[in-house]
Every structure is written in structure tokens, then in C-alpha cells.
FIVEXVO-734808 format. One record per atom (N, C-alpha, C): residue in three letters; y negated, z, x. Coordinates in pm, whole numbers, plus 50000, padded with zeros to 5 digits. Example, Ala and Ser with C-alpha at 12.3 -4.5 7.8 and 13.67 -1.06 7.14 Angstrom:
BEGIN
ALA505695078051319ALA504505078051230ALA503305078051320SER502255070851285SER501065071451367SER499975078751290
***
This chain:
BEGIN
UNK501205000050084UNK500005000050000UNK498755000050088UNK497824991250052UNK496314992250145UNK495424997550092UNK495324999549974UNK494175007049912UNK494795019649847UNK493545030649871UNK494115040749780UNK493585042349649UNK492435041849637UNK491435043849478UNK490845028349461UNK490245027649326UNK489625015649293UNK488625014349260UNK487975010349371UNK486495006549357UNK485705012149221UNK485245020349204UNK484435021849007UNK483175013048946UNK482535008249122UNK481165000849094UNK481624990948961UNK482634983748951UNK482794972448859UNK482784976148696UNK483604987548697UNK483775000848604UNK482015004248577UNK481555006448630UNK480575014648611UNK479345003148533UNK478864990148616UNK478714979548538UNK478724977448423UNK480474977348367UNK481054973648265UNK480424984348142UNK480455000048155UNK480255010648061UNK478515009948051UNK477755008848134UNK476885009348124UNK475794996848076UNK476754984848027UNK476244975147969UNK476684971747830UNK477614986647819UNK478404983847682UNK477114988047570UNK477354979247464UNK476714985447332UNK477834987247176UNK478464993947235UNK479994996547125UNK479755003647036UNK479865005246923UNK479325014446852UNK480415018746742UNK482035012646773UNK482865013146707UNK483005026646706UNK483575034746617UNK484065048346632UNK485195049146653UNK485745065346729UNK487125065946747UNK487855069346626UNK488625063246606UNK489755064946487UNK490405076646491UNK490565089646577UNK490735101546503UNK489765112046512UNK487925110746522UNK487355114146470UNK486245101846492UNK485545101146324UNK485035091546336UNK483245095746359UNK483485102846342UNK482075111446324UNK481455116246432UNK482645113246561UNK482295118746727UNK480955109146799UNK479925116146789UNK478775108746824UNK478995101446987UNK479135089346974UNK479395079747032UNK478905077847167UNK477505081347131UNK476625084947277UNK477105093247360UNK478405105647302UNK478375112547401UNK479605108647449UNK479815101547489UNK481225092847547UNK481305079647576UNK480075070647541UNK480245060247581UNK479375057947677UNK478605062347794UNK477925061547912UNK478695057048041UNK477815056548112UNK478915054648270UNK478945063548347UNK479845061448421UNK480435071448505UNK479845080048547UNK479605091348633UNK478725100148681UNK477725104048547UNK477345094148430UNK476095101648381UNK475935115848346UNK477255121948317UNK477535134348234UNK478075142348357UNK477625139248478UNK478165151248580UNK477275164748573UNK476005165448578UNK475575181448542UNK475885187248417UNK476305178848314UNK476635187648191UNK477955192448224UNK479215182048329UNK480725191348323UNK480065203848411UNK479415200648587UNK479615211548646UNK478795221748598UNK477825220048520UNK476805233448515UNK476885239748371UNK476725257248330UNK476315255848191UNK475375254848163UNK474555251048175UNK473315248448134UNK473335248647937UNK473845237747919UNK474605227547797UNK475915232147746UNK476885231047830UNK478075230947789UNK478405246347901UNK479475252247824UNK479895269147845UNK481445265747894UNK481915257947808UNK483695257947828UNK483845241647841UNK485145236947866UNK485125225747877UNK487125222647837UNK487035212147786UNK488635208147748UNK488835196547756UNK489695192847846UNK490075183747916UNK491945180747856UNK491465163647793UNK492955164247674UNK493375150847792UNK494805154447822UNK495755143047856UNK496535142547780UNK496785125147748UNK497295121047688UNK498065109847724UNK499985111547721UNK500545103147778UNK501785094447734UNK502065085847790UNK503025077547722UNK504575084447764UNK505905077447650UNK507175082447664UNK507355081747805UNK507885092547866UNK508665089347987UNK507765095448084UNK506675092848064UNK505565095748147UNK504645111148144UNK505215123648137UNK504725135548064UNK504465137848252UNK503065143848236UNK502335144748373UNK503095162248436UNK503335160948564UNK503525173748640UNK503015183148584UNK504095193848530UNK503115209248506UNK502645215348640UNK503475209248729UNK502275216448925UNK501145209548914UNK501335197048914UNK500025186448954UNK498755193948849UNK498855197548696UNK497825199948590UNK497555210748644UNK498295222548707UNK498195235148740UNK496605238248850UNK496995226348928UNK496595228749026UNK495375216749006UNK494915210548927UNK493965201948915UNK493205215848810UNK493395221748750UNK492905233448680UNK492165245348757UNK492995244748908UNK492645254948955UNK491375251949037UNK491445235149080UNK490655230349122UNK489035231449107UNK489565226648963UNK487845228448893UNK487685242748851UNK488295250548818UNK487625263948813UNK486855270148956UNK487225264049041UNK486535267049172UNK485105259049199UNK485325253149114UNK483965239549146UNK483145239949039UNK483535240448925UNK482485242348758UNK482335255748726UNK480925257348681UNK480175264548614UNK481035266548449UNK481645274348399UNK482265268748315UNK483045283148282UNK482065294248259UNK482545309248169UNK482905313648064UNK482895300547965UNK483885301847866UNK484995295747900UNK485805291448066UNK486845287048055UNK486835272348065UNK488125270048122UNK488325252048131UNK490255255648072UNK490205246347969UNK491845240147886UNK492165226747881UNK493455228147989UNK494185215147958UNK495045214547857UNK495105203747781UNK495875201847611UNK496585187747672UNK497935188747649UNK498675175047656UNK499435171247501UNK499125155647498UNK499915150647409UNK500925139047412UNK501695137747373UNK502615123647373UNK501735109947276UNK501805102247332UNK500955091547243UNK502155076147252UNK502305073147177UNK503175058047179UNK502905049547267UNK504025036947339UNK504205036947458UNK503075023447453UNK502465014947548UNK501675005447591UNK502194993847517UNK503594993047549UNK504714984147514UNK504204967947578UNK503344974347698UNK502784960347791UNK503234964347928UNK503354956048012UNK503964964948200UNK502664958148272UNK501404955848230UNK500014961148279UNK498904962048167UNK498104968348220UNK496844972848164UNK495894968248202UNK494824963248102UNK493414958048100UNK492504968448092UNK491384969848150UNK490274982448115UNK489954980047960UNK490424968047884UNK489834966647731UNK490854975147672UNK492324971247749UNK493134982147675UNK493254994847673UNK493134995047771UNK492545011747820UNK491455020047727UNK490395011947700UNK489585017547645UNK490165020947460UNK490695007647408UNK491345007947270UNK492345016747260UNK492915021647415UNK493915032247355UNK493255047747320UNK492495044947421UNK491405059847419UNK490765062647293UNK490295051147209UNK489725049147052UNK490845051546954UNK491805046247007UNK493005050746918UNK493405061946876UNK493365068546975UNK493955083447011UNK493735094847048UNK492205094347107UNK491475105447168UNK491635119547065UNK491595127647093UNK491385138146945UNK490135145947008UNK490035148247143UNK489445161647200UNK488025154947219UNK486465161147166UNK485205154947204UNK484355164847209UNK483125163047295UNK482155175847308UNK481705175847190UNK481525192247164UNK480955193947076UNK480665209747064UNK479125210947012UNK478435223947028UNK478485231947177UNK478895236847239UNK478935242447333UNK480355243047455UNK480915232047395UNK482175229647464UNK482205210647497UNK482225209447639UNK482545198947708UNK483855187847719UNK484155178347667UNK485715176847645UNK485835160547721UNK486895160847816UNK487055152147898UNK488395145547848UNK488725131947869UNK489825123047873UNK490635115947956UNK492045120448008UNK492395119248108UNK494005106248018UNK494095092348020UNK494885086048011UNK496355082148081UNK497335092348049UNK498485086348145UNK499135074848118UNK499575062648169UNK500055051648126UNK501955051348138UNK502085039548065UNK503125037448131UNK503535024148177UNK502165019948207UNK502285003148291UNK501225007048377UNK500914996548466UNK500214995248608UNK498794984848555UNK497954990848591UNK496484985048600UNK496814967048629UNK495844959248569UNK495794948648599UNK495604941348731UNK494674949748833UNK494684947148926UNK495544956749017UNK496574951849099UNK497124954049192UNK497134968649234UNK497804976249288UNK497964987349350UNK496664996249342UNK496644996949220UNK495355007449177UNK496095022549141UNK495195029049177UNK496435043749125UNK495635052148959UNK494495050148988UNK494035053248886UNK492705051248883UNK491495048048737UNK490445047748719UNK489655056048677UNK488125056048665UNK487185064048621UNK486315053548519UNK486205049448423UNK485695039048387UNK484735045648256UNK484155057948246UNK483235061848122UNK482725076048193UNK481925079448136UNK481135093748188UNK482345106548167UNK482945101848032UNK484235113348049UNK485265108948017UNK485505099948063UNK487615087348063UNK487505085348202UNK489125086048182UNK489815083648363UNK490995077548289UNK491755071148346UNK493255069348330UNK494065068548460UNK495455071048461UNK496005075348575UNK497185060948552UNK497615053548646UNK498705042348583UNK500155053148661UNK501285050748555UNK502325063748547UNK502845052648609UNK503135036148607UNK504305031948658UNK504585031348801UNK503315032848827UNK503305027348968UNK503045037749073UNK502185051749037UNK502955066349045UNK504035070849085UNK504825065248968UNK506515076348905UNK507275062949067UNK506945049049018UNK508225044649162UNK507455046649334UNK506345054649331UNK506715060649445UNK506425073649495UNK506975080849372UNK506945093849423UNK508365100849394UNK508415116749388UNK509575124449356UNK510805121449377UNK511465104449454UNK512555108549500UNK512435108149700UNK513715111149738UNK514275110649869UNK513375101549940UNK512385105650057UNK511705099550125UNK510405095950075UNK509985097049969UNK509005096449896UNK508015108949910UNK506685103549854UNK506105116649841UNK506205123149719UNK505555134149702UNK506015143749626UNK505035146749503UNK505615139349361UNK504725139449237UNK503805148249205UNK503725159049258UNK503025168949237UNK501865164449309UNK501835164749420UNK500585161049533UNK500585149549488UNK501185137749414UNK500265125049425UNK499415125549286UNK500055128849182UNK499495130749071UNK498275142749065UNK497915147149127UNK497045157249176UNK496075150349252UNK496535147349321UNK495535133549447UNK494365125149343UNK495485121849256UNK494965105049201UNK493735116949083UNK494405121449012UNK493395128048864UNK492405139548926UNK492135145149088UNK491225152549131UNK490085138749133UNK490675130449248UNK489635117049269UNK489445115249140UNK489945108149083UNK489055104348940UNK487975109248863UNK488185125048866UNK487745135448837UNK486345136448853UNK486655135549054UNK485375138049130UNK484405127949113UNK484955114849065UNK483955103948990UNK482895108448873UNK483915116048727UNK483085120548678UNK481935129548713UNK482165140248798UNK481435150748834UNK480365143748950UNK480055130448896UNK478615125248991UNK479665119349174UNK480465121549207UNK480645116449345UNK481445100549397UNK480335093949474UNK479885097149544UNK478485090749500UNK477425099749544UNK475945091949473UNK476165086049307UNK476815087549221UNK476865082149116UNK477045093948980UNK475545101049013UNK475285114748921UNK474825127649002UNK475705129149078UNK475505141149153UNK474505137249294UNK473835134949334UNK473065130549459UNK473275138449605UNK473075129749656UNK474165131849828UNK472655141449856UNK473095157149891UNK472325166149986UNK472065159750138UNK473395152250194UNK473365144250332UNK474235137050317UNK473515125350320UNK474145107650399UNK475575110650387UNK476405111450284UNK477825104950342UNK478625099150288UNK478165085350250UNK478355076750136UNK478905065650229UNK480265061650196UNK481035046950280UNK480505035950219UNK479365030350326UNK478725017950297UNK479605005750245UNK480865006050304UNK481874994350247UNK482474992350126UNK482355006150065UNK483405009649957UNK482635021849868UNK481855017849814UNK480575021149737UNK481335030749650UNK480335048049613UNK481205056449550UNK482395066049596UNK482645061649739UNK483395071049805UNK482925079549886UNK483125092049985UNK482985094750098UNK483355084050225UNK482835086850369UNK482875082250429UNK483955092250507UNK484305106950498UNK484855113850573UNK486575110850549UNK487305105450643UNK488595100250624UNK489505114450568UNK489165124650626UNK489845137150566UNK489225143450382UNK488265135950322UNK488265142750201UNK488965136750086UNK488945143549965UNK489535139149879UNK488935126649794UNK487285126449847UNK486825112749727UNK486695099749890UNK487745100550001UNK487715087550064UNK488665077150025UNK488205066350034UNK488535053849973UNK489265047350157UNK490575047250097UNK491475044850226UNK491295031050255UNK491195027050419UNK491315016350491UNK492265007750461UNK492644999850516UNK493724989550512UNK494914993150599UNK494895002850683UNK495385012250747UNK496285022050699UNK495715024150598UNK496345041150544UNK497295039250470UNK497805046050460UNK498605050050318UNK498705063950284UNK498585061550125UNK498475079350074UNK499675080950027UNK500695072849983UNK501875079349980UNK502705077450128UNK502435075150242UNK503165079350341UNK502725093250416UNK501255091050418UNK500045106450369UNK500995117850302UNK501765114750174UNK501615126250095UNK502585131650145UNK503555124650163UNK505075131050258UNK504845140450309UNK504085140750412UNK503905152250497UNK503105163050456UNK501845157250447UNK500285163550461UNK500365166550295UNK499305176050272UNK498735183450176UNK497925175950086UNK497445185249917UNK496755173349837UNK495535173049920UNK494915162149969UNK493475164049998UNK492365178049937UNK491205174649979UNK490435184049903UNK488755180149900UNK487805181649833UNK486235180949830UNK485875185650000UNK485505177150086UNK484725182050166UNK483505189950190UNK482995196650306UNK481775198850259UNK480025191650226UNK480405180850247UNK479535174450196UNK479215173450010UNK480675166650042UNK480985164449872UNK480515178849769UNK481445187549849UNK480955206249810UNK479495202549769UNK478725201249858UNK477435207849838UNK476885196549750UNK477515184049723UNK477145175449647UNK477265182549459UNK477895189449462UNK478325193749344UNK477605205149311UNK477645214949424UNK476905229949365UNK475325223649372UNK474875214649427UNK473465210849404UNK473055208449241UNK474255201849227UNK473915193649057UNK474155201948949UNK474945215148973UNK475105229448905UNK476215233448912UNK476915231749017UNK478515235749015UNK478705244149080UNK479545254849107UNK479545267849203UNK479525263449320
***
């Protein structure tokens, strides 16, 4: 594999030129504005309370594909270390019917999210959307996207065949890897919401760190993160990235 994350600039484009005004079909009444922006826009409302007190974060995934109870554990523990967020952060999982396609379009992506979403901010609680698939992104060896101020999707097929068996890396750390990065998209990084305290933005690969050891770097042609995961640990927020976050209101 040569790439590890996927580019969001194109993503980000796309949401922020949308004028959709369809509602989601299991609540229709979910004011639209607060979910249909781009990426980063809604990063001081997850990390800070300012606005929002608690926050609930709904995955939702296809047959076959039910996400690591380590990987959620520890993406939980993550952000309680990083968000402002004293009424609490809840992960809610659901089973949702299968793609019944072996790739994914960001149009589909988005129609499944309209389909199915249940969880949305509202009054004093923050609510994020995390998509598990069970086909592979349209473009090539993508592991997962950030494509709305609060949607990510994670692709399960291409995940699940290379992780958890013999010689492989280990589902826990990759599925952890992929939905922290995504994550760290919403929460403004890199420059896209949260604003760089100091310069450390990878001029090549727009939206990432430049530091090869953090968790929002966008791997060379060089790397690999599942030969990475074998050994080595889930990544983590550097301190750049750190201070990128507690600037914008995050601990």
C-alpha cells in the first residue's frame, strides 16, 4: 500500500459547495445546516463547551462488519483526553443493511448517511457520524474519509483483508488508526478549522501534518501503515497538532 489517508481537500470542495437541502429520512426535522458544512467547520463546537456540553458519536455498520470493541474503547479514550466535553462523550453502535455494492461513491456514502443517521446535535449535545462499510472507496487504497463537518466513513473491506490474521496487523490498532485520523479532520486538523499555533502543515499533501511520527501524517510512497501496525503502536496527536486543538478549545 502507498498511501495511508485520503487527501480531504477534494472532500472538502465537494461539502462546501453543496446546497442540499434534502432531509434525513430518520429525522426529518434535523436542521440541515448543522450537518451539512465542510470539514473542520464544526471543530470548536466538538472540542470546546462553549455550545455543546456532551457529545454522541453514532457508528453505524454493515453485516459482517461490527467495528472492534478495543479499537471504539480506545478512540473514546482518546477524545476524552482532547475535548472539552463534561457532560461526557457516548459511543452508540448500530447494524444498518449491507451496501450490496463492492465499492463506494462519496454520493453513496452520503445517501447512506441520509438514510440512516438517527444521532444529530441538538440543544446542548454534539452528535457525530462515523460510517462503517462493507465495500472499499471508489478510489483505490483509501482507508477511510472525512467528507462533512460531522461524517467520516471508515471502508470495512479493505480494513478486515488486512488486518487480524497471522502476519497482519492487528484490527484493533488499524481501526483505531484510521477513525482517530478521520476524527482529527473533524476537530479542525490540519489548518482546516483549528489553526496551526506553528507551521506544520505537509505542503504536498494538504490537511496533514508534516511530522512522520504523528497520527494526522499522510504517508509517503514509502510507508506502509499496515506493515507499521505489526509492530509499532496506534499513532498519536503530536505536539503540534496538541496545541492545535487546545488553542481552538480542547484540553
Amino acid at each position: 500500500m502507498k498511501t495511508l489517508f485520503y487527501v480531504i481537500a477534494a472532500v472538502i470542495l465537494l461539502t462546501s459547495c453543496s446546497k442540499s437541502s434534502s432531509s434525513y429520512v430518520n429525522n426529518p426535522n434535523a436542521p440541515d445546516v448543522l450537518h451539512n458544512r465542510p470539514v473542520g467547520a464544526s471543530a470548536n463546537e466538538i472540542l470546546s463547551a462553549t455550545k455543546y456540553t456532551s457529545l454522541k458519536i453514532e457508528i453505524q455498520y454493515m453485516p459482517g462488519y461490527m467495528p472492534d470493541p478495543a479499537a471504539l474503547n480506545h478512540l473514546q479514550a482518546t477524545l476524552n483526553g482532547l475535548l472539552n466535553k463534561p457532560a461526557g462523550i457516548t459511543i452508540i453502535t448500530k447494524e444498518i443493511p449491507a451496501s450490496g455494492k463492492a465499492t463506494l461513491s462519496l454520493n453513496d456514502i452520503i445517501t447512506i448517511e441520509r438514510n440512516n443517521r438517527t444521532a444529530f446535535t441538538n440543544g446542548t449535545e454534539m452528535a457525530l457520524y462515523i460510517l462503517y462499510t462493507d465495500g472499499n472507496y471508489s478510489t483505490n487504497n483509501v482507508l477511510g474519509v472525512a467528507y462533512k463537518n460531522t461524517s467520516t466513513a471508515l471502508f470495512g473491506k479493505i480494513l478486515h483483508d488486512n488486518s487480524g490474521n497471522i502476519g497482519q496487523a492487528s484490527r484493533t490498532k488499524l481501526i483505531a488508526t484510521v477513525a482517530e485520523h478521520e476524527l482529527g479532520h473533524l476537530l479542525g486538523l490540519v489548518d482546516v478549522g483549528s489553526p496551526m499555533q506553528t507551521a506544520h502543515k505537509d505542503p504536498a499533501h494538504g490537511s496533514h501534518c508534516n511530522n512522520t511520527n504523528c497520527l494526522m501524517y499522510y504517508a509517503s510512497e514509502t510507508s506502509d501503515i499496515f506493515g507499521f501496525l505489526i509492530t509499532g503502536n496506534i499513532p498519536s496527536f503530536d505536539v503540534n497538532c496538541k496545541a492545535d486543538l487546545t488553542a481552538n478549545g480542547g484540553k
